[in-house]
C-alpha positions as CSV (number, residue, x, y, z in Angstrom):
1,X,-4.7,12.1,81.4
2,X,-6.1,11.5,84.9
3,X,-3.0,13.0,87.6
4,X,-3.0,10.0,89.2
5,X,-1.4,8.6,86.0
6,X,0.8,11.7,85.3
7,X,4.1,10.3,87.5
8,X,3.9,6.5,86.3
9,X,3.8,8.2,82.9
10,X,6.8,10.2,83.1
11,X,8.6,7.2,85.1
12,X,7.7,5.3,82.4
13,X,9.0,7.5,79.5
14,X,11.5,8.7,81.4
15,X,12.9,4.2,81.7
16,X,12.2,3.9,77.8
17,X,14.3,6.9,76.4
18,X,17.2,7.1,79.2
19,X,17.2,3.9,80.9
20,X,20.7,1.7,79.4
21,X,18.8,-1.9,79.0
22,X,16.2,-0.2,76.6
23,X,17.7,1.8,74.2
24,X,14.7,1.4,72.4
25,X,14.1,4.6,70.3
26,X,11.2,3.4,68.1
27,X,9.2,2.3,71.5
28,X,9.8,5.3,73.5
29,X,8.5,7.6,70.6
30,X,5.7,5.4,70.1
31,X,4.9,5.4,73.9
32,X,5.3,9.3,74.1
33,X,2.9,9.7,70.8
34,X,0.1,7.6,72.9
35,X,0.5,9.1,76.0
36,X,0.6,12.5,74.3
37,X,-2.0,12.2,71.4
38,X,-4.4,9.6,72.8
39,X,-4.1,10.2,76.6
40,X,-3.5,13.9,77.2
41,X,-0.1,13.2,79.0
42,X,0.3,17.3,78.4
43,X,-2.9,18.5,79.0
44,X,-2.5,19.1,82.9
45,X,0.5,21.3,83.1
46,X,1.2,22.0,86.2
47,X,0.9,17.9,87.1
48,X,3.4,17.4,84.4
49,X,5.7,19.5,85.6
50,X,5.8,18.6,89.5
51,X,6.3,14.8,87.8
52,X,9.0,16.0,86.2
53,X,10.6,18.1,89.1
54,X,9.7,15.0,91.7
55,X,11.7,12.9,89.4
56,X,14.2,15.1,88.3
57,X,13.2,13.9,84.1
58,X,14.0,17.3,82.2
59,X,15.9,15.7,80.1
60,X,12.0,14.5,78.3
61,X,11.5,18.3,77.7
62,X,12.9,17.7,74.0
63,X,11.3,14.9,73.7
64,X,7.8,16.6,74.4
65,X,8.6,19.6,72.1
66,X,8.4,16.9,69.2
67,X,4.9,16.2,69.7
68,X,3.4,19.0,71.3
69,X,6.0,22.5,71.5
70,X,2.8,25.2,72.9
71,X,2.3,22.8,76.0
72,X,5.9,22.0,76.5
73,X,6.8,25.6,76.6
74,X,4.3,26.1,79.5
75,X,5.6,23.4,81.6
76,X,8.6,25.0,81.4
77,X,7.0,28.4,82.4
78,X,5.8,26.2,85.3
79,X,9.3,25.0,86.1
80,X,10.7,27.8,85.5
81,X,7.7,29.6,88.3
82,X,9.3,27.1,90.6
83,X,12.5,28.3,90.9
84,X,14.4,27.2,88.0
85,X,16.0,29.2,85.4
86,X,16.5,28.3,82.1
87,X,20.2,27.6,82.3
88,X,19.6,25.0,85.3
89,X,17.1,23.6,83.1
90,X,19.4,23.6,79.9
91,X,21.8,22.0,82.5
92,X,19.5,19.4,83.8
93,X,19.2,18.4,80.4
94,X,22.6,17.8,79.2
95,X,23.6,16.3,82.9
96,X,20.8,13.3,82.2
């Protein structure tokens, strides 16, 4: 996926799974599986993981591990290179 797309992409995902008017489950995993399997959402790393830290979404971490657990491990590495340890991002999780 182009990284000018990356942010709108987790904004979007991050609307569909969490936001309280769309509680939507079907949809979000649908939109996840497209972004991930047909447009490379995870294939820039380090662009999915300043999306997330800009907007604060770790709670989609989970989410990602579903479809694709080797590249959702690295953007955690990559969070985790920015400061984070794994029990702020456990945290971050559970606090979403």
């Amino acid at each position: 996926m182009n990284k000018i797309f990356v942010p709108n992409a987790i904004a979007t995902l991050t609307r569909l799974f969490y936001s309280s008017t769309t509680l939507n489950e079907y949809l979000a995993m649908r939109t996840a599986q497209f972004y991930i399997e047909e447009l490379k959402l995870l294939q820039d790393v380090e662009a999915v993981a300043l999306a997330i830290e800009d907007q604060n979404a770790f709670a989609l971490m989970s989410k990602f591990k579903l479809f694709d657990y080797k590249a959702a491990e690295e953007i955690e590495i990559a969070l985790s290179a920015s400061g984070y340890t794994e029990a702020e991002l456990n945290a971050m999780n559970i606090e979403i």
